[in-house]
N, C-alpha and C positions, 0 to 999 in steps of 0.2 A: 770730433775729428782732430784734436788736440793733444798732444802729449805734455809734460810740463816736468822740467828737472828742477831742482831745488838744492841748493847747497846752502847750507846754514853754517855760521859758523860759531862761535859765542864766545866772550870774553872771558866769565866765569870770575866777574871781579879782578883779575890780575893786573896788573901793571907789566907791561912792554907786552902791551898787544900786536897782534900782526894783524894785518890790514885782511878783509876776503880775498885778494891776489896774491899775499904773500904764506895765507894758511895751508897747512899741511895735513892734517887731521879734519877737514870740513868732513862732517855728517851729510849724508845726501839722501835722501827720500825718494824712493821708487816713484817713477810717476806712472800716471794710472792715464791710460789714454781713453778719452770719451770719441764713442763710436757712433753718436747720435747725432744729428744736424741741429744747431740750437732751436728752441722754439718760435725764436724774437729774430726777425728781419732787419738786418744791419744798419743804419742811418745814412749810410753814403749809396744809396741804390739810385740809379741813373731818373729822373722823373718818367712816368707814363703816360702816354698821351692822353688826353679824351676821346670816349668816343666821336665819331664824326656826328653832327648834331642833323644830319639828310638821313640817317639810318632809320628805315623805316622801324616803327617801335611792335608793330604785329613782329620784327624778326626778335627782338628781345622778352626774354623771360619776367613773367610781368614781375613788376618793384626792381628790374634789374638796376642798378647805380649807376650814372650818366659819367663817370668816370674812373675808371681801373684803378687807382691809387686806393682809394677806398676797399677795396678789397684786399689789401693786405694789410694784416699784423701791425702796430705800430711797435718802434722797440721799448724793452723795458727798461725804462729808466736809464741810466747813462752807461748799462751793462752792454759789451761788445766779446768779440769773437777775438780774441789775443790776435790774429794777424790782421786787423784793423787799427792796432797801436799806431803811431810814430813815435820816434826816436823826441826826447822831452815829455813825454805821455807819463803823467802819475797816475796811480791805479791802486785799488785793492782789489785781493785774491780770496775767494770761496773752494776751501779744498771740495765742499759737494758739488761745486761748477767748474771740474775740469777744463782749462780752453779757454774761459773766460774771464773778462776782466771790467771793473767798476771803475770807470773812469770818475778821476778827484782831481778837484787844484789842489795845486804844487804847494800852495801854500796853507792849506790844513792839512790832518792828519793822514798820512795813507801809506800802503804798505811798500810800494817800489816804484821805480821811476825808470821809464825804458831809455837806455843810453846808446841804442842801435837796435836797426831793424837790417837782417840779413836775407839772403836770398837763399836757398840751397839749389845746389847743381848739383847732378848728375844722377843714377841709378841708387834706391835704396830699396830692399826691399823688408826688411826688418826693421823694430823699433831700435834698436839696440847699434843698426846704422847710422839710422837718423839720428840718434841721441850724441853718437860721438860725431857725427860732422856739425850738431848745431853747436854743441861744448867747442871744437874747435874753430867754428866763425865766431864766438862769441871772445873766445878767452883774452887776444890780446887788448879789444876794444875796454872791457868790463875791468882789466890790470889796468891799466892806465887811468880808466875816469877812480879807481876806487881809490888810485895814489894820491888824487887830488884832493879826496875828502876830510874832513876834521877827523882825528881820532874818535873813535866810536860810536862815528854816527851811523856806519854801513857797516853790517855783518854777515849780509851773504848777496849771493846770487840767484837771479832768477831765469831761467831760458826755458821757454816756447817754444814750443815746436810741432809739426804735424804729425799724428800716427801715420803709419804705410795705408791706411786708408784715404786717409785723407792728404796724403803727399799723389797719392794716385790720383785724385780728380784734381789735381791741380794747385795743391795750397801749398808754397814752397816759400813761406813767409814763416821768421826766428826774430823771437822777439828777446832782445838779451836787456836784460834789467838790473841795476842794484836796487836792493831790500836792507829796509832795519832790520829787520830780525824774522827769517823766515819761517813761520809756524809759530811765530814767539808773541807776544806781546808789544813791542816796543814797535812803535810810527815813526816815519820822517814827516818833517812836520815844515821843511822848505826844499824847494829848488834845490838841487844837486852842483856842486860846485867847478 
């Protein structure tokens, strides 16, 4: 239920590089929205009570679990749902796992680092709406932290976002990110500056 734009940018060896805010020719990658509910149950879910322990047990299915948490999914591994980021969130990206994202410290290797988490307002009904109002909560925030960084440590951007499916049940969480190198090879390998 995720959408995910990409803008890459790449230095190509040259000298007097332009920063990803100040590129003009960024390469962008169709995102591809996943329309399936992840499998894995989020980490932040509210706890569930236990059964009352007076419940007579002729009313339970026998072997039933003396407490509900048990019955659901634990998640996998430190993989989340892109709009469970916060803003300082380092992460790497699975092009097979649209939406999702592998949470990593800041300080090994990992693909992008979220520099703002937005909100979106109003009516969308297209992807293609949602993609330019998330580009536009994202763009001023993501110029300004990419101004801060060393020369060529950040080469593109990343923004999150929901499909119109999943903006319709309610997920109106933009996860805007700078990346070393989008699709490429190259990690940030600390905290963003």
């Amino acid at each position: 239920m995720a959408a995910v734009v990409l803008v890459a940018t790449s230095d190509n060896g040259s000298s007097g590089e332009k920063s990803p805010a100040e590129s003009s020719g960024a390469a962008e990658r169709t995102p591809t929205p996943s329309l399936s509910i992840p499998p894995e149950v989020p980490s932040r879910l509210p706890s569930l009570p236990s059964l009352p322990s007076d419940v007579p047990s002729d009313l339970l299915p026998s072997g039933a679990p003396s407490d509900l948490e048990s019955l659901l999914p634990s998640p996998a591994g430190d993989e989340v749902p892109y709009y469970m980021l916060k803003a300082g969130d380092c992460f790497n990206t699975d092009d097979s796992r649209p939406g999702q994202a592998t949470k990593r410290s800041c300080r090994t290797a990992h693909d992008a680092e979220v520099v703002k988490m937005a909100e979106l307002e109003g009516t969308y009904k297209t992807d293609a709406a949602l993609k330019k109002a998330a580009s536009a909560l994202c763009e001023k925030p993501l110029q300004a932290k990419a101004a801060k960084q060393p020369a060529g440590s950040v080469r593109g951007t990343l923004v999150q976002y929901p499909d119109p499916t999943g903006f319709g049940l309610g997920i109106d969480s933009v996860a805007c990110s700078l990346a070393a190198d989008v699709g490429g090879n190259r990690k940030l390998t600390k905290p963003l500056a």
